[in-house]
C-alpha positions as CSV (number, residue, x, y, z in Angstrom):
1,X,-0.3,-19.7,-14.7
2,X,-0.9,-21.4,-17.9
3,X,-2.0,-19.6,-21.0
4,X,-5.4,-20.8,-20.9
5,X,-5.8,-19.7,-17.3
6,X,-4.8,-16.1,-18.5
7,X,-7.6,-15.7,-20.4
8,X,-10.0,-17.6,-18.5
9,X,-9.8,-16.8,-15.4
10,X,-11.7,-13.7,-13.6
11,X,-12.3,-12.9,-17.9
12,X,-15.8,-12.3,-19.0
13,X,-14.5,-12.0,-22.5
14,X,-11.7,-11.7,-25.0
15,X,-12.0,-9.5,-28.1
16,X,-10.9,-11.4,-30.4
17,X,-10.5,-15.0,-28.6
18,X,-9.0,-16.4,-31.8
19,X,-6.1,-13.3,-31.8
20,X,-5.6,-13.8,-28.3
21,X,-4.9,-17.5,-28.5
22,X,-3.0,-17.4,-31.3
23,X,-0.6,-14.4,-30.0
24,X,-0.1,-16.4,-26.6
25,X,0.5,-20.0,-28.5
26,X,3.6,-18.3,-30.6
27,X,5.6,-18.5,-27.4
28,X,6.7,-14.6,-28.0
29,X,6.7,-11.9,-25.2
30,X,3.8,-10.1,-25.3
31,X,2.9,-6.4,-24.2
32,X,0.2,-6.0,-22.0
33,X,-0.8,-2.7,-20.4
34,X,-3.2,-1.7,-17.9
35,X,-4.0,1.9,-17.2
36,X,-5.6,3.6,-14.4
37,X,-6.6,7.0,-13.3
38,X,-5.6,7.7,-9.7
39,X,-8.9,9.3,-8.7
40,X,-8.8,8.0,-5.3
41,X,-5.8,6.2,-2.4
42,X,-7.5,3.8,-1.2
43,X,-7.5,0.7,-3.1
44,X,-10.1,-2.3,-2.3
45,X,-9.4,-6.0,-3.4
46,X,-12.1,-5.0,-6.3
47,X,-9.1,-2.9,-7.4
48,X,-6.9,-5.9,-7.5
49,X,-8.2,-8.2,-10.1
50,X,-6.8,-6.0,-13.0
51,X,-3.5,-5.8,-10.6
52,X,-3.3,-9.9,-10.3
53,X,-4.4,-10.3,-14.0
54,X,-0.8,-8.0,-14.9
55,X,1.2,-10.4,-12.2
56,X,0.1,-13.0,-13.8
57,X,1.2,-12.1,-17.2
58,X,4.6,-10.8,-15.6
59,X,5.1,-14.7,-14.0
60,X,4.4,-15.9,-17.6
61,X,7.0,-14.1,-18.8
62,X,5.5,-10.7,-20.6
63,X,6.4,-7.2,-20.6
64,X,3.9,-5.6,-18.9
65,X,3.1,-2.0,-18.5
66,X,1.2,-0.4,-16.0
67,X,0.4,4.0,-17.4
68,X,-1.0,6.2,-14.7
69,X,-3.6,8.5,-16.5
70,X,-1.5,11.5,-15.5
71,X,-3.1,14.0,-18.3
72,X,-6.7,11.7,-18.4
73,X,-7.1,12.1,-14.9
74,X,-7.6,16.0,-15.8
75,X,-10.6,15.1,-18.1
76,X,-11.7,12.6,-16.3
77,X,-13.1,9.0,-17.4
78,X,-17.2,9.2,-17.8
79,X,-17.0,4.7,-17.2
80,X,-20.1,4.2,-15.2
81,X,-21.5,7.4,-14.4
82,X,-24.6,9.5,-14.4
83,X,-23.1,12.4,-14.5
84,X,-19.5,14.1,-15.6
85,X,-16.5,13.3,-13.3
86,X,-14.7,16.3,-11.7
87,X,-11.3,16.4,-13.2
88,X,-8.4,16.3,-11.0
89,X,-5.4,18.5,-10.9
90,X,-1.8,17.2,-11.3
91,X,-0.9,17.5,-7.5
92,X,-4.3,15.5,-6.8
93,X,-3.0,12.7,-9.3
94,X,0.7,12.4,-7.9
95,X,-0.5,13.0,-4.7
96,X,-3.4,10.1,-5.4
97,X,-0.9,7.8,-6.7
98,X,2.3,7.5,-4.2
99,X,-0.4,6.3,-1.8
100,X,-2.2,3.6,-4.6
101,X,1.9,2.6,-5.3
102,X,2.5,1.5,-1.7
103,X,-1.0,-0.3,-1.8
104,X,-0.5,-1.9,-4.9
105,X,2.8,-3.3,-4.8
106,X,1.0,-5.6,-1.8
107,X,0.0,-7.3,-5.7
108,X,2.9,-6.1,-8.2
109,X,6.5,-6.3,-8.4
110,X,6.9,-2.9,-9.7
111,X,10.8,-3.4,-10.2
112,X,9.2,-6.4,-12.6
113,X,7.2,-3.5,-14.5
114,X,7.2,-0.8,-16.6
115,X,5.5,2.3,-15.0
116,X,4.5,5.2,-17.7
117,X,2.7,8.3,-17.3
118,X,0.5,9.5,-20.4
119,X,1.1,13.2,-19.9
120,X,4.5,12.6,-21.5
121,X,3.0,12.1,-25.5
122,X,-0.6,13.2,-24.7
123,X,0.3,16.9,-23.5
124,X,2.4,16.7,-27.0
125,X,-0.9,16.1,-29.1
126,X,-1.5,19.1,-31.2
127,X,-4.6,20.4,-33.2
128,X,-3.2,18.4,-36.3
129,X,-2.8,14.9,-34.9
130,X,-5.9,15.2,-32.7
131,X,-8.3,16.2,-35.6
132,X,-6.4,13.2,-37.1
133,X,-7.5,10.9,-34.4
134,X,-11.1,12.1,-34.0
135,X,-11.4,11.1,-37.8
136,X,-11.0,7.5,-37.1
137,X,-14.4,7.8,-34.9
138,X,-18.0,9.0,-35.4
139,X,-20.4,10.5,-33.6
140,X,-22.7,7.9,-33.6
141,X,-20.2,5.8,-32.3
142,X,-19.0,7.6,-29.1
143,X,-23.2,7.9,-28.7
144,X,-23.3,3.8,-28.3
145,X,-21.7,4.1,-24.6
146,X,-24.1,3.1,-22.3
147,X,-23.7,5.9,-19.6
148,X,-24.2,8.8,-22.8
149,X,-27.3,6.7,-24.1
150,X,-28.7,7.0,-20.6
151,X,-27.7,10.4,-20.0
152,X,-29.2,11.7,-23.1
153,X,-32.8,9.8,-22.5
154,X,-32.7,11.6,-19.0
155,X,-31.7,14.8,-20.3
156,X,-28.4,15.4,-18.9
157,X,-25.8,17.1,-20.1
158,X,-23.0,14.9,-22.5
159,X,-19.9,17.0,-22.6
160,X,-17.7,17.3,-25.8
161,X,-14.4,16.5,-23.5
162,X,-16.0,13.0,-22.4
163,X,-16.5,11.9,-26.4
164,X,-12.9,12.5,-26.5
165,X,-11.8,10.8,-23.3
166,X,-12.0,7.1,-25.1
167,X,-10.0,8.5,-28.2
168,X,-7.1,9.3,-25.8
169,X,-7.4,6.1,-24.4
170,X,-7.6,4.3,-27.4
171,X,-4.1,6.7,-28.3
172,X,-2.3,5.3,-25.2
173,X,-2.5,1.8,-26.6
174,X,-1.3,2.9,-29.9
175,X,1.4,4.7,-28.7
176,X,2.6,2.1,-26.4
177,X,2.0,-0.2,-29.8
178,X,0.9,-3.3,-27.0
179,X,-0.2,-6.5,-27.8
180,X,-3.2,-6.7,-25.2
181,X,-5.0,-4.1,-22.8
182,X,-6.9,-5.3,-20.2
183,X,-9.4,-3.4,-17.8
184,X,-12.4,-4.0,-16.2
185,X,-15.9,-4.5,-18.4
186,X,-16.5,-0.9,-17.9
187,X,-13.6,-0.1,-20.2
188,X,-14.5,-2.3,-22.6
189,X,-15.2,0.5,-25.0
190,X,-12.2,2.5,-24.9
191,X,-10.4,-0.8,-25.1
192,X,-11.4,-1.4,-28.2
193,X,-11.3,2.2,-29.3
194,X,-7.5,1.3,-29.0
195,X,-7.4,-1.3,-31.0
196,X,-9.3,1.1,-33.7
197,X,-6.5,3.3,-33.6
198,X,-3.8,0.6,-33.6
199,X,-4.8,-0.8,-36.6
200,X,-5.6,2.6,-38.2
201,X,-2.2,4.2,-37.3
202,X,-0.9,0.6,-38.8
203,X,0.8,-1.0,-35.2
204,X,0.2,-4.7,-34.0
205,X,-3.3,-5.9,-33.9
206,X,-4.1,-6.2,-30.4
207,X,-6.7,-7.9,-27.9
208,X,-8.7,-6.7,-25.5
209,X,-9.8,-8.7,-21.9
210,X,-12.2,-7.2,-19.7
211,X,-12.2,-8.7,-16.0
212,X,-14.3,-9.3,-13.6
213,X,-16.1,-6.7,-11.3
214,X,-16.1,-7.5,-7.7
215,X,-19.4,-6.5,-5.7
216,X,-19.3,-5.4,-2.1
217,X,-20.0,-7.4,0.8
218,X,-23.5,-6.9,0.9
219,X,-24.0,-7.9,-3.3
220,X,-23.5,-4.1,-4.6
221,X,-21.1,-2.3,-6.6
222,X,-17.9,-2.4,-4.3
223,X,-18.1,1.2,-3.0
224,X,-17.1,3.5,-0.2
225,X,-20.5,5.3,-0.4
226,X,-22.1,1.8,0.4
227,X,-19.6,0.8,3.4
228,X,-19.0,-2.8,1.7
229,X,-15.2,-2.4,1.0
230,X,-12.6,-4.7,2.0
231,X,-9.4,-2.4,2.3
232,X,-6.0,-3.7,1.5
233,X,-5.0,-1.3,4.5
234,X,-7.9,-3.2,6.8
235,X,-6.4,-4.6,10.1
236,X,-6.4,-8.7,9.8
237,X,-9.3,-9.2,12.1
238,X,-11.1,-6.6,10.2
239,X,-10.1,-8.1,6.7
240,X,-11.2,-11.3,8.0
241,X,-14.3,-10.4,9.4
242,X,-15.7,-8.4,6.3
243,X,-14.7,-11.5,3.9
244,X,-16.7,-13.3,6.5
245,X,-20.0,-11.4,5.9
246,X,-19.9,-11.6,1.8
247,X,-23.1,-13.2,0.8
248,X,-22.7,-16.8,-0.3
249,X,-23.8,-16.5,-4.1
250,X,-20.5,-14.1,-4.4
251,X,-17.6,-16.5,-2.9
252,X,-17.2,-18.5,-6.3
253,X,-16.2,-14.9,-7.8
254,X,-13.8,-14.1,-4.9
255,X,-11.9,-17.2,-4.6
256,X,-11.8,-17.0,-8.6
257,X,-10.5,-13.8,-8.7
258,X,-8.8,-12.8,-5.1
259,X,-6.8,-15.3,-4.3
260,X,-4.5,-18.1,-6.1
261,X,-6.7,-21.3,-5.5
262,X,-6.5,-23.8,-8.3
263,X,-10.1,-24.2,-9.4
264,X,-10.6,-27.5,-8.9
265,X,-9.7,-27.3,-5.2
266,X,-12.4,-24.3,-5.2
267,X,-14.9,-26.6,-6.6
268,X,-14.8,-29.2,-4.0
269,X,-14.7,-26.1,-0.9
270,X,-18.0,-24.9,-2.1
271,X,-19.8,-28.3,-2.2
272,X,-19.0,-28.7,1.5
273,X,-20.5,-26.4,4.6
274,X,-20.9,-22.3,3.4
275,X,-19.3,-21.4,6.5
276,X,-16.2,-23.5,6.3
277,X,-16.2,-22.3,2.6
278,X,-15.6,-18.8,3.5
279,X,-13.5,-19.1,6.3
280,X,-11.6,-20.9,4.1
281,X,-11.5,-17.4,1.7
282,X,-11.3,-15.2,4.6
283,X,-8.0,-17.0,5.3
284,X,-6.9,-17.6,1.8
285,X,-7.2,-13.5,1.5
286,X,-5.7,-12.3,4.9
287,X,-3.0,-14.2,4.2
288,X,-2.0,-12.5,1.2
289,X,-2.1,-8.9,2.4
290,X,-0.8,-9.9,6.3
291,X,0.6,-13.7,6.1
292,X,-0.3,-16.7,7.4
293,X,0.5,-16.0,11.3
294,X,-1.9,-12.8,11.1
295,X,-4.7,-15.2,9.2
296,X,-4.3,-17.7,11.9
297,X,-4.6,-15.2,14.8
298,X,-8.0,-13.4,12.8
299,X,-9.4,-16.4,12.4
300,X,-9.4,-17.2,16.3
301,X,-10.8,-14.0,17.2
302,X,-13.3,-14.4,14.9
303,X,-14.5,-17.5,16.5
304,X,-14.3,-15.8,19.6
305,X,-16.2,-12.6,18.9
306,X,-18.9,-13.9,17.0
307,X,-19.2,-17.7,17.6
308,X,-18.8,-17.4,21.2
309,X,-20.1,-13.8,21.7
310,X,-16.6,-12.7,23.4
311,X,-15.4,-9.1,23.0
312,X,-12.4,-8.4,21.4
313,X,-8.9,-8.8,22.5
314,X,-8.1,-5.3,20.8
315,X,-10.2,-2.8,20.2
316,X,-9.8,0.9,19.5
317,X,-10.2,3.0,22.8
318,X,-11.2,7.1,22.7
319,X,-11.9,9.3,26.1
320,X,-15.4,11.0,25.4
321,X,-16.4,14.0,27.4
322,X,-19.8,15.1,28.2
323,X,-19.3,18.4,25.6
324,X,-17.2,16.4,22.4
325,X,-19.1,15.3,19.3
326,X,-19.5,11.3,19.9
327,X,-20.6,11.1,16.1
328,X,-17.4,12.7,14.9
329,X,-15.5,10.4,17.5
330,X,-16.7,7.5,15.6
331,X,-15.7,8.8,12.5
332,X,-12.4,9.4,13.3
333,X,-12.1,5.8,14.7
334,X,-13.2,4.6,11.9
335,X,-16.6,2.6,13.1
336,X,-18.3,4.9,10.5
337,X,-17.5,6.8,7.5
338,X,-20.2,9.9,7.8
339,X,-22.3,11.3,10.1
340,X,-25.3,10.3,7.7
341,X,-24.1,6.1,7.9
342,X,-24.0,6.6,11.9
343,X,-27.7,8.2,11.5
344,X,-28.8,5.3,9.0
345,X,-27.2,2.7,11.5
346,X,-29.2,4.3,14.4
347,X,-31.9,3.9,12.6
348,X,-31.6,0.4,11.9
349,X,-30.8,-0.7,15.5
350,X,-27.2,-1.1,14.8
351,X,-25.1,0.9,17.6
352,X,-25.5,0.2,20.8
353,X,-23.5,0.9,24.4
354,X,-22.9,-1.8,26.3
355,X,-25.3,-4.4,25.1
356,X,-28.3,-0.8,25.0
357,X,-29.9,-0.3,21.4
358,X,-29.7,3.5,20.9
359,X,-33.0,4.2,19.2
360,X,-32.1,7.5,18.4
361,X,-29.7,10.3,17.7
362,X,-28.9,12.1,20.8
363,X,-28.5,15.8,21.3
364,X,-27.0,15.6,24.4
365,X,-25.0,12.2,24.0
366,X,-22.9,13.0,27.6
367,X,-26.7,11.7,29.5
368,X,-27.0,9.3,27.5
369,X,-23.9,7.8,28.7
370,X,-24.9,8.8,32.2
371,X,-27.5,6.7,32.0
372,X,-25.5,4.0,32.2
373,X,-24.0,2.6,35.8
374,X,-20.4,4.6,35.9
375,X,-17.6,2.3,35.0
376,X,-14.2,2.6,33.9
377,X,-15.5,2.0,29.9
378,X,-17.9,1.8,27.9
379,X,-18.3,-0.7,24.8
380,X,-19.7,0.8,21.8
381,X,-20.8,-1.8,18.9
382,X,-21.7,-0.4,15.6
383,X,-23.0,-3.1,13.1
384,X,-22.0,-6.3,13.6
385,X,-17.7,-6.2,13.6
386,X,-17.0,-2.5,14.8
387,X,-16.2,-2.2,18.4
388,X,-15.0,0.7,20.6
389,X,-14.2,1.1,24.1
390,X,-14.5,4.7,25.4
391,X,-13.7,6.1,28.7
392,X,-16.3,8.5,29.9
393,X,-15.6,11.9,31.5
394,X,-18.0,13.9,32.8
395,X,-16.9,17.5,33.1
């Protein structure tokens, strides 16, 4: 990637440009870090544009260093929200992050990498050198975040902890003494805390690029709680199929920043037909996570699920008995992640069995199959990609 393309692209913005450009012209190898708190295992392709924008810099030659918030994690980062995070334990991060490692390395080379853990100098802070820290800041300036500034005019509660957690942040960049963080807009803050403390505690001056966010499917923040994920653990066909649904106005930000299309070429794809646009995507991203064969193979059953209103060639199958929860059955097959979505979906006229819209929740969901002429299965559709076939017993 070429050094203009490493700030560009999937960038909103550069702090300073004129640093950045001048640090990557002088042909030296560069730091980079990107840190992350492992408050969840389930990485999305969301989670990826930081991961791409560190193999990027690797190809081009830089050290780069990817910190795990080990001791953060236990404050926990107050980016985006309404409210104060609930800080994880030690086991929860290790736990967290063997899983996020195995995902993740579908992106990084992490025998390319460095891989640091900030409990190692943090947990060594004492009274002295974090009273020296906190001097660098003010109050007024930890106030300007815009999740505190909305807190306070709603009256909720700003916790002493969470003014520190951008300070210890802004420590892990001085510490590591790097030329460039990166991280996604909502760190943009601490980021630059960082590059307070770096030139206070006289290191390198460094920059600081915020990425891209991805939104979800359906145009929202990319979230479990909205159901508009795409997993790097989803099946091909899935994979496909949810890259198939993203609304039109967002496939210029995911060629841009989820998969390795030169520009150019994506310029030309998005004058032509939508549809052949994102299939073109949907491809361009299975094949990353499951290679070309398994893009090949999604894109065909694609066409012949929802072009040509054919049921799947594989499905998940579950035995359902006229006692067992069929809510909780589709939980655990994955066609829903709650009881509430399935309720919400039921609602809306998305589940049906066998071609029936269920207009309600059933108490008694053993007669409701009944009602149906007995067969060896049963194909349950929830929304518009989620199939299951289940073989009915009545006891």
């Amino acid at each position: 990637m070429k050094n203009d393309d490493l700030i560009t692209r999937g960038v909103v913005r550069v702090i300073p440009e004129d640093l950045a450009r001048e640090k990557l012209a002088s042909g030296k190898r560069l730091r980079i870090y990107n840190g992350i708190d492992p408050t969840g295992n389930k990485l999305h392709i969301g989670h990826t544009v930081q991961l791409r924008k560190l193999k990027a810099f690797s190809e081009a030659g830089h050290d780069v260093i990817f910190l795990i918030g080990s001791f953060t994690a236990m404050i926990g980062d107050p980016s985006g929200r309404d409210e104060a995070r609930i800080p994880l334990t030690r086991e929860q991060i290790e736990e967290n992050f063997k899983t996020y490692k195995q995902q993740a390395s579908k992106v990084l080379d992490f025998g390319k990498i460095t891989v640091v853990y900030n409990h190692e100098w943090l947990e060594k802070l004492g009274g002295r050198e974090l009273l020296k820290l906190a001097s660098f800041f003010t109050k007024q300036q930890m106030e300007q975040r815009d999740m505190f500034v909305r807190r306070e005019e709603e009256g909720k509660p700003i916790f002493i902890n969470e003014f520190l957690y951008p300070l210890l942040q802004g420590y892990d960049s001085a510490h590591l003494d790097v030329d460039c963080e990166l991280g996604a807009t909502d760190q943009e803050f601490n980021m630059l805390a960082g590059r307070t403390l770096q030139k206070a505690l006289g290191k390198r001056e460094k920059f600081v690029l915020t990425t891209k966010i991805i939104e979800g499917t359906d145009g929202r923040k990319m979230s479990k709680t909205y159901d508009n994920c795409i997993y790097l653990e989803d099946l091909p066909d899935d994979m496909f199929g949810k890259v198939m649904s993203v609304r039109d106005e967002l496939m210029a930000t995911y060629f841009e920043c989820c998969t390795d299309m030169p520009m150019d070429e994506v310029k030309k794809i998005l004058k032509g037909n939508p549809r052949d646009a994102k299939a073109r995507l949907a491809r361009e991203i299975v094949t990353l996570y499951h290679g070309t064969g398994a893009a090949d193979a999604a894109e065909k059953e694609f066409e012949s699920v929802f072009k040509k209103g054919e049921l799947p060639k594989n499905m998940p199958e579950a035995t359902f008995n006229a006692d067992d929860d069929f809510l909780q059955i589709l939980i655990d097959k994955g066609l829903v992640s709650s009881k509430s979505e399935a309720r919400r979906l039921v609602e809306q006229g998305g589940l049906t069995i066998d071609g029936t819209v269920i207009k309600e929740i059933q108490s008694d969901w053993g007669a409701e199959f009944a009602k149906h002429a007995f067969k060896d299965a049963y194909i349950v559709k929830v929304g518009k990609r989620k199939f299951l076939k289940i073989k009915f017993h009545e006891k």
